[in-house]
N, C-alpha and C positions, 0 to 999 in steps of 0.2 A: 644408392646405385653405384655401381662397380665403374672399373676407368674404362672408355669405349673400346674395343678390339682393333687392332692395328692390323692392318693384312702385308705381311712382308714377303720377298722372293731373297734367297738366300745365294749368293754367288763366292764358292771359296775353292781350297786346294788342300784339303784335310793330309797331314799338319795335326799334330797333340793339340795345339790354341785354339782350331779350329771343329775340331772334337770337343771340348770345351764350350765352345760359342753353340756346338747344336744341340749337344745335354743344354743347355740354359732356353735357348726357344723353344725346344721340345717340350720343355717343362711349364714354360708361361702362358699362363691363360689369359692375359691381354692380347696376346698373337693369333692371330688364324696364317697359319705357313703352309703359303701355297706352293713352294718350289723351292728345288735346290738346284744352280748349277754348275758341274764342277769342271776346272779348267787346269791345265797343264801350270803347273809353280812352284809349292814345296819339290814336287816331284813332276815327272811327266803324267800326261794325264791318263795314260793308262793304270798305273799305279794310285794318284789321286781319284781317280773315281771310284777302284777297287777296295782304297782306306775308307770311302761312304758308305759304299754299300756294307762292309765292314761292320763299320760304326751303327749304321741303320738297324740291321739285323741284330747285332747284340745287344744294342737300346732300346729295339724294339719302337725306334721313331716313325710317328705316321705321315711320310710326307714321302712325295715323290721325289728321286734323283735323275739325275740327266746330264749325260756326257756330253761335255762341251770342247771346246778351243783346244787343237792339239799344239799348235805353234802359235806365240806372238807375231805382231801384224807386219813387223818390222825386222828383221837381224835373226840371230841365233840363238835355243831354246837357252835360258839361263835359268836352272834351278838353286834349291839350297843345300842339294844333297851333299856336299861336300863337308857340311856341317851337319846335319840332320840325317846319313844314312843312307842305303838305299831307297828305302821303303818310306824315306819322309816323315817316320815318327820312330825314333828310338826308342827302346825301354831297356829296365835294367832287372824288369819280372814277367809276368807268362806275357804274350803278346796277343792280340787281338783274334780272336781262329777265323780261318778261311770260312768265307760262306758255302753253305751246302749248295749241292749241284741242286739241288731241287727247289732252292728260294729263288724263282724265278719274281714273287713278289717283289722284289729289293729292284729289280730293273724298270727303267719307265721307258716306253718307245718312243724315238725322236731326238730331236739333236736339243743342247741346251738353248743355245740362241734364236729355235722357234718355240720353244718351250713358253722362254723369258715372253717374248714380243707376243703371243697371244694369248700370256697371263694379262699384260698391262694392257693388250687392247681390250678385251674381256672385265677387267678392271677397271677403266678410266676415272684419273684422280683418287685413286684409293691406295695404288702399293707405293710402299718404301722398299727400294733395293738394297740390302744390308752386300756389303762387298767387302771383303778379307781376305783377298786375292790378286793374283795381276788382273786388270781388268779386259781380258781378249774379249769374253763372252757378252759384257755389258758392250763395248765398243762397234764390236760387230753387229751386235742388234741396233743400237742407233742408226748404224750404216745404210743393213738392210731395210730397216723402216723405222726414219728419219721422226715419224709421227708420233714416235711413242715416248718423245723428248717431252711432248705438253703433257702426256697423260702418267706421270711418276712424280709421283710426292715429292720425294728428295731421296739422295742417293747419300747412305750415312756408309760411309769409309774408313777401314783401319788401311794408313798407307801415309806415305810423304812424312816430312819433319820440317818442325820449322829452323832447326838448325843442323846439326850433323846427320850422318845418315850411320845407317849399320852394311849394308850390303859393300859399299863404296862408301867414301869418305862425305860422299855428297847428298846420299842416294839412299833411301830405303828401298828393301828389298821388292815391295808388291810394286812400285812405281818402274822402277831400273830394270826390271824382267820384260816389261811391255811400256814404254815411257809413250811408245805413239796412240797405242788404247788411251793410256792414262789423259794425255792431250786430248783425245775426241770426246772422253767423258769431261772433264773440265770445261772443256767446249760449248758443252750441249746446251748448257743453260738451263740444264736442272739443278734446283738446289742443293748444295753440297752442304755434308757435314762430315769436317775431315780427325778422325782421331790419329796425329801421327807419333812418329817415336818421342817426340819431346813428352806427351802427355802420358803412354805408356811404361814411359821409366819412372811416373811417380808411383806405378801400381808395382808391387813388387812380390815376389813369391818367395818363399826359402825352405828350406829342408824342415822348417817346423810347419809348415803347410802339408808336404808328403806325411809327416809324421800323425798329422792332424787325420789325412784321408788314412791311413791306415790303422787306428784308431779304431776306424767304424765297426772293421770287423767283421763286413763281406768280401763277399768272392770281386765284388766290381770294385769295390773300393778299392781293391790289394792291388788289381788290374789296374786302375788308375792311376794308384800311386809309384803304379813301377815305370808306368811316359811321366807321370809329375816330376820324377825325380829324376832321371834321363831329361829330361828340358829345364831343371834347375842348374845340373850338371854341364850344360854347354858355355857356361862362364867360368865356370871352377869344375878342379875335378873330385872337387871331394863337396861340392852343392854348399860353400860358407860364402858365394858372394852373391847377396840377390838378384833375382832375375827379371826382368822387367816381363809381365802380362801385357801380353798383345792383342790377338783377335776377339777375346770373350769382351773387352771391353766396349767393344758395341752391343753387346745384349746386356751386359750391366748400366749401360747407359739408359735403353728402352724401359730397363726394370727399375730404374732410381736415379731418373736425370738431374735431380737437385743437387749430385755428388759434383756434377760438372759445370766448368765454366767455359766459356769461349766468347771470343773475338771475331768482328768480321773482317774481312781480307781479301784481296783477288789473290786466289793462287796459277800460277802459271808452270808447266812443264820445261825444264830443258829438254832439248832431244838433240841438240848441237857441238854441247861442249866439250873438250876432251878428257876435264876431269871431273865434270860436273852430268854428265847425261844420266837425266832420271832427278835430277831435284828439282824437287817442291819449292820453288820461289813464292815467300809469302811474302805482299805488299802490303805491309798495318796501315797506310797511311791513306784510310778509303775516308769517303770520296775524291778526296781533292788530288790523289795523284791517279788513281784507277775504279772502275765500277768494283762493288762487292758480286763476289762468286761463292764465296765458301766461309762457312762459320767453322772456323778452327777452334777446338780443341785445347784451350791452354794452362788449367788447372781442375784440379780433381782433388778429393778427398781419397787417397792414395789408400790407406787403412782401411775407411772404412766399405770402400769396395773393393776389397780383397777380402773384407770380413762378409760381404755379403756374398759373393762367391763360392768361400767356403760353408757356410750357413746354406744354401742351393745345392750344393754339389753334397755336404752330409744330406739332405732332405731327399733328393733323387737315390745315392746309392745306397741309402738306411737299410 
């Protein structure tokens, strides 16, 4: 017998990592993927939802998308275009083509945050929330119906660090964009499981990765490796110092959780500090100083899920 089906809703800001993370559910058949939805972060969300539907269309992914959260709950939009471009996903070869006017397939009717909330009531005790984004859209569905806090498995997250940040010194980026979402989901008292930058810096990518997907010797592969190597290239400009894999490593987790280890921990939000708003405060020292919240994230077998990654991503674009 096979491993049981896992039923997930996918909540992100496509982003190349994130593009990534949906070629890899798309492609798993322990998954049944009932939703995607997408939320203003790499980019604004008019853009991040038109990168999905994008992505959908030329991967030919079956699942529905749903425009979510255009603004954080709190302050002013923060994206990473400053880094990442207009459009959220660089490349350095053909770029992704505009959908036809006529793929009205690629749209789903509804907003994403009642999307979310009557997948998991419809669901109860069956999804996992995969989140690789600021969390507006999960936050706000708690809000509006508080109920759906008992009825969600665990909510597995790429976000927070248990030591420095990338956005801010303090602060990863999916936390620091929306840190008051971030707080209501920690809040909730659903199960967390946090991948943050510490454990994503052991997974590393490099120019013999792009070289790898190019290699293949199709048309997607070539496409792909020209965002691989534009996202290797935002640490170096010539792609010689490796890059830390982010978002995918929550579907390599689903696909091979024995690579990973973790720790339990209360994680807690800044939302106060002047130079700290937006960290991830991990307290290891559970029970005796605070209740457990969150199973972090603290070592990986770095290689060999980057070797499985590549191994998935030749198989899908062969």
């Amino acid at each position: 017998m096979g491993k049981p089906v896992k039923k997930i809703w996918l909540d992100t800001d496509p982003g190349f990592d994130d593009w990534l993370t949906m070629l890899l559910l798309g492609s798993n058949p322990q998954i049944d993927w009932l939703g995607v939805s997408i939320v203003t972060g790499n980019a604004p969300v008019d853009i991040t939802w038109d990168n999905a539907l994008r992505i959908k269309a030329h991967d030919g992914l079956k699942v529905a998308i749903y425009r979510g959260c255009e603004q954080p709950l709190a302050g002013a939009i923060e994206t990473a275009q400053r880094i990442l471009g207009d459009s959220g996903m660089p490349t350095t070869g053909d770029a992704l083509p505009p959908r036809a006017a006529s793929d009205a397939s690629s749209d789903a009717a509804g907003h994403a945050v009642d999307a979310l909330i009557a997948a998991v009531r419809a669901h109860p005790g069956e999804i996992t929330v995969i989140a690789i984004a600021p969390m507006t859209n999960i936050a706000t569905a708690l809000m509006k119906a508080p109920d759906i806090a008992g009825k969600i498995v665990e909510i597995i997250l790429m976000g927070g660090s248990t030591d420095q940040g990338n956005h801010t010194a303090a602060a990863e980026f999916n936390i620091y964009a929306d840190p008051e979402a971030a707080d209501v989901v920690f809040r909730a008292g659903i199960p967390l499981r946090m991948f943050g930058l510490n454990l994503c810096r052991q997974l590393l990518v490099t120019n013999v990765e792009v070289a790898r997907l190019r290699a293949l010797g199709t048309a997607r592969a070539s496409m792909l490796a020209g965002y691989l190597e534009a996202y290797v290239r935002i640490r170096s400009p010539d792609g010689s110092v490796p890059m830390p894999m982010y978002d995918p490593v929550v579907a390599l987790y689903l696909e091979a959780p024995q690579l990973f280890q973790f720790l339990p921990a209360h994680v807690a939000i800044e939302l106060r500090g002047e130079l700290t708003r937006g960290m991830t405060v991990c307290e290891f020292r559970v029970p005796r100083r605070a209740a457990v919240t969150t199973q972090v994230a603290h070592l990986a077998d770095g290689p060999a899920a980057i070797e499985l990654l590549m191994q998935r991503l030749s198989a899908i674009l062969a």
